[in-house]
C-alpha positions as CSV (number, residue, x, y, z in Angstrom):
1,X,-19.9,100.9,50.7
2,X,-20.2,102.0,47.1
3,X,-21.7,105.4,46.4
4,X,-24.4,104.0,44.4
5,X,-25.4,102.1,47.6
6,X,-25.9,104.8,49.7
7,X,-29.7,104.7,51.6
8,X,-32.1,106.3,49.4
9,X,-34.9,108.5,50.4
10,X,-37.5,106.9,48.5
11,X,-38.1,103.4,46.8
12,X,-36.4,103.1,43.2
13,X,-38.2,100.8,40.7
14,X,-37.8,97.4,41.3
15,X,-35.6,96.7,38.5
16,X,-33.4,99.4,39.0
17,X,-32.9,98.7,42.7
18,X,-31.7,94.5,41.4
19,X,-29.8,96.2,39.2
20,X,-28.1,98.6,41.7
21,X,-27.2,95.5,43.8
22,X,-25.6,93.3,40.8
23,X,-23.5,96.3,39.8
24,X,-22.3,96.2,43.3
25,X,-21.6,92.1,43.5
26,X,-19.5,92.8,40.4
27,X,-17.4,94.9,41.9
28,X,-17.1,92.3,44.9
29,X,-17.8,89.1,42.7
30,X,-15.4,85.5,43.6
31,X,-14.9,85.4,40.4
32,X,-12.0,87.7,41.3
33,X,-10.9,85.8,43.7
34,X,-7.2,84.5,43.1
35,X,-7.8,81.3,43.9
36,X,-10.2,80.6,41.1
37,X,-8.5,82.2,39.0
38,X,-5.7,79.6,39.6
39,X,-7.8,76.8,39.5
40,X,-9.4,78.1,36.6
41,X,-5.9,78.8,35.0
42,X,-4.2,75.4,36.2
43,X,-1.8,77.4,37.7
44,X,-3.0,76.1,41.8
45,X,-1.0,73.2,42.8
46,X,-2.4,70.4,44.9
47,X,-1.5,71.1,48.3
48,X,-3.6,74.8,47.8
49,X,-6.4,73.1,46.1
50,X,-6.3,70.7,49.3
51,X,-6.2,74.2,51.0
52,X,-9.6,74.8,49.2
53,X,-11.3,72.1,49.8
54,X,-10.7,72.2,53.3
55,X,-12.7,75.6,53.7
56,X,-15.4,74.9,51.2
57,X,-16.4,71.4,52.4
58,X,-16.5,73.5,56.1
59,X,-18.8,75.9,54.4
60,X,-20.8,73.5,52.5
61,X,-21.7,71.2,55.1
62,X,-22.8,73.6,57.7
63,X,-25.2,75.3,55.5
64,X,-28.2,72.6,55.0
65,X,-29.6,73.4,58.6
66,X,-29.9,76.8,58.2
67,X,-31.1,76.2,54.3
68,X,-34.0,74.3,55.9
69,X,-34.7,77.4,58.0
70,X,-35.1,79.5,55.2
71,X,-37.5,77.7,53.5
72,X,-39.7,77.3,56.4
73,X,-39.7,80.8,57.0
74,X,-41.4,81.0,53.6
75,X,-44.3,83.3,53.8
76,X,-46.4,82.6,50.8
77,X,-47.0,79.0,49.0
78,X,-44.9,80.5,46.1
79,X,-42.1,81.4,47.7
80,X,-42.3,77.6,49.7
81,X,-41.8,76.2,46.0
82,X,-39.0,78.2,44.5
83,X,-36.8,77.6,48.1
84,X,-38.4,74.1,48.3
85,X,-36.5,73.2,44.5
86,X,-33.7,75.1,45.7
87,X,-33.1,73.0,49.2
88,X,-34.1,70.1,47.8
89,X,-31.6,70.2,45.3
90,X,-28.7,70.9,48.1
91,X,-30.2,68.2,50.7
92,X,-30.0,65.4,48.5
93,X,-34.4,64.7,47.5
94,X,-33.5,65.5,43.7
95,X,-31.9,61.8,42.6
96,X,-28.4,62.6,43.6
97,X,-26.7,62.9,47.3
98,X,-26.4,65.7,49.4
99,X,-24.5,68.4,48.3
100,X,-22.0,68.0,51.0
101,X,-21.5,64.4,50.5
102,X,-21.0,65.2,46.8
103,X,-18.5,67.5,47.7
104,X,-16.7,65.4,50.0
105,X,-16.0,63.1,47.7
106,X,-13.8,65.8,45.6
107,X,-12.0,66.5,48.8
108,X,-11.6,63.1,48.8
109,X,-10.0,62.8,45.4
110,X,-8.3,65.7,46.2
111,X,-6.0,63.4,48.4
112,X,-7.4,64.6,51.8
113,X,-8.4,61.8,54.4
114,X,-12.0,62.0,56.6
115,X,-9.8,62.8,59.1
116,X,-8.4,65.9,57.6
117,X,-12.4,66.9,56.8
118,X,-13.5,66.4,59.8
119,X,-10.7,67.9,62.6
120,X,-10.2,70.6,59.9
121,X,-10.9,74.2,62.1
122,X,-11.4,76.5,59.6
123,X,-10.1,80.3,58.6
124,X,-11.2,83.0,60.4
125,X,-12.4,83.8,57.0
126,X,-14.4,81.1,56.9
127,X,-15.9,81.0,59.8
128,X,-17.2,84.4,59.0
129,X,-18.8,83.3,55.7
130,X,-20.6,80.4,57.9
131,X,-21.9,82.8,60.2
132,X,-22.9,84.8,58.4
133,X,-24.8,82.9,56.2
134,X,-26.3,81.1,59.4
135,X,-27.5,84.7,60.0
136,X,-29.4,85.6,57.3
137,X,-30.6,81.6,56.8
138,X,-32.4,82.1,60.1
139,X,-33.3,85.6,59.4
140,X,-36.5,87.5,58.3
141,X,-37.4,85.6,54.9
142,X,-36.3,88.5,52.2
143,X,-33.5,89.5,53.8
144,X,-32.3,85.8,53.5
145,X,-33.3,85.6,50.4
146,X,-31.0,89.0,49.8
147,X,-28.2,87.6,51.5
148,X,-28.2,84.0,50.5
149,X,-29.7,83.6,47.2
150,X,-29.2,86.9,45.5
151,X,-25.7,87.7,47.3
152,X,-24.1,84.0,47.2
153,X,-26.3,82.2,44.9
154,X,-26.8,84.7,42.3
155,X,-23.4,84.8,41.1
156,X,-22.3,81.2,41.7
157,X,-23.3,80.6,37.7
158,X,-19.9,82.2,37.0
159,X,-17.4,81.1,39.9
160,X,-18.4,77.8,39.4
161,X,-18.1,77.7,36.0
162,X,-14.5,78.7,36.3
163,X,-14.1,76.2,38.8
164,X,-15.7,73.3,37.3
165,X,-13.9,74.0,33.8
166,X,-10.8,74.2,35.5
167,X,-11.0,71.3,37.5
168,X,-12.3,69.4,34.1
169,X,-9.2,70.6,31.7
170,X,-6.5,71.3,33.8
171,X,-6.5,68.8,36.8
172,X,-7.0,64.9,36.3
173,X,-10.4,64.3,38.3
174,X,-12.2,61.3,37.8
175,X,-15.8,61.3,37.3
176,X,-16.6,60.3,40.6
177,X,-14.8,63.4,42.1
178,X,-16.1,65.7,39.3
179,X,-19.8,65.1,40.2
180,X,-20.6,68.2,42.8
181,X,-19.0,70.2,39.8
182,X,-21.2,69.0,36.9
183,X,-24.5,68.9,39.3
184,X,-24.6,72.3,40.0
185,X,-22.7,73.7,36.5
186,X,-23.9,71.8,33.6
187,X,-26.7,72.0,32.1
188,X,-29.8,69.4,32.5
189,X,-33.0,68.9,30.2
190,X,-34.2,72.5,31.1
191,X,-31.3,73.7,29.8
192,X,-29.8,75.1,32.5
193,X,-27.5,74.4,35.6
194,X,-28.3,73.9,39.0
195,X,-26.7,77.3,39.8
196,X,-28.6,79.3,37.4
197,X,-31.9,77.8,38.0
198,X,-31.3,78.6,42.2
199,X,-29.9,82.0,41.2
200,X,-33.5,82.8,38.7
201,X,-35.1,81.7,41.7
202,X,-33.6,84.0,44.3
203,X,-34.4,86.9,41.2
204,X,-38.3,86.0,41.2
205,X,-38.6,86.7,44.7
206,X,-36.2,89.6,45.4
207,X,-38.9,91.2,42.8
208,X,-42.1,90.4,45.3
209,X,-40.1,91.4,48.2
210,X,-38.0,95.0,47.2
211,X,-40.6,97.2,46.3
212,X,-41.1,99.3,49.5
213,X,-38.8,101.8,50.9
214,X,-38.0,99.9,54.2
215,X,-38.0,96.7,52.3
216,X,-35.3,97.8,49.8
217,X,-33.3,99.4,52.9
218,X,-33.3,96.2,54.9
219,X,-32.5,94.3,51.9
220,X,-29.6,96.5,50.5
221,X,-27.9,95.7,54.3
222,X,-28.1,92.3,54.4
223,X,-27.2,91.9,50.7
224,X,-24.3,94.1,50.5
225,X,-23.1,92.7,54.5
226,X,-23.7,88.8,53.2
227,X,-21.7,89.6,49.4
228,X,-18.8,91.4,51.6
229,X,-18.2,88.5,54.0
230,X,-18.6,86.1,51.3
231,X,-15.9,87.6,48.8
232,X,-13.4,87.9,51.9
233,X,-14.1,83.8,52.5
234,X,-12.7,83.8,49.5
235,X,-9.8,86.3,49.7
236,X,-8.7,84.5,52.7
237,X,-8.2,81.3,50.9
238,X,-5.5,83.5,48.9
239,X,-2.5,82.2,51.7
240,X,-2.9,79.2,49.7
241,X,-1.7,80.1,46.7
242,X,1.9,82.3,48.4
């Protein structure tokens, strides 16, 4: 753990506690990762974007359940509304499919079959990443919202940017395959992505739920635990690319 995430002995201002925790994620962002910087680079062939899309769509799909356990451990009516737009976006309720359908259809275009979506046993990476976010979905409400949407969501902005420019200028994906990528990256009438809005979100309420010592202490865990398994689901992918 870094030295600037150490337990403290008394609650630091709000802002300066987020701020301690993105410093951290930057240090341990996916953006990192080698595998998006290949797909971002063109440099990934096929067979390890098949690789790819293999783990994600494992991840992807098994996180709506747990989503929907999140938001019903909502404890106030504003916090029901910001994780409300946020799983409702994922689940499908927002004019587009669900997320994981979405995505299969990349996988799909991709050149895997159902079959090899749906016998795929995933990394032990992987695995972890999907436990662990099953974890903190069903956990006490902050610490999911640490784990989940500050941790995972938060920086998804700027992996998926890479990945959804990359897939858009350096591999030949139809639109159909391209739409889980432009959903969540570009920008609609509010002028922002999908990414970014559920990322703001996950901001508002780490700001009514880290003010307290023990708050910020059971929130540092969980976030720093959740950002740590997620970035090695991502190193793990790295096999793909030797």
């Amino acid at each position: 753990m870094s030295a600037r995430l150490q337990p403290a002995t008394e609650a630091m201002p709000v802002d300066q506690f987020l701020g301690e925790l993105l410093s951290f994620i930057e240090e341990h962002h996916p953006k990192n990762s080698k595998m998006i910087r290949a797909i971002s680079e063109g440099t990934a062939s096929m067979q390890a974007i098949q690789g790819f899309a293999r783990e994600f769509y494992a991840y992807s799909a098994f996180s709506l359940r747990p989503f929907a356990a999140l938001v019903s451990n909502a404890p106030d009516d504003f916090s029901l509304k910001l994780m409300l737009q946020n799983f409702a976006g994922e689940a499908g309720f927002l004019g587009t499919p669900s997320h994981p359908v979405v995505f299969r259809q990349f996988a799909l275009a991709a050149g895997l079959s159902d079959e090899d979506l749906d016998t795929h046993i995933p990394l032990p990476s992987t695995l972890g990443g999907m436990f662990g976010l099953d974890h903190f979905l069903r956990g006490p409400f902050d610490e999911a919202v640490a784990g989940f949407g500050y941790a995972i969501e938060g920086p998804a902005a700027a992996w998926g940017k890479l990945l959804h420019d990359g897939f858009k200028n350096k591999y030949n994906f139809d639109e159909k395959a391209m739409q889980f990528w432009v959903i969540h990256l570009e920008e609609d009438e509010s002028g922002e992505g999908l990414e970014a809005q559920h990322g703001e979100n996950a901001r508002k309420l780490m700001q009514r739920f880290a003010s307290t010592l023990e708050q910020q202490t059971r929130i540092r865990k969980a976030f720093v635990y959740s950002a740590l398994v997620f970035e090695n689901f991502w190193n793990g992918m790295d096999r793909f690319l030797e």
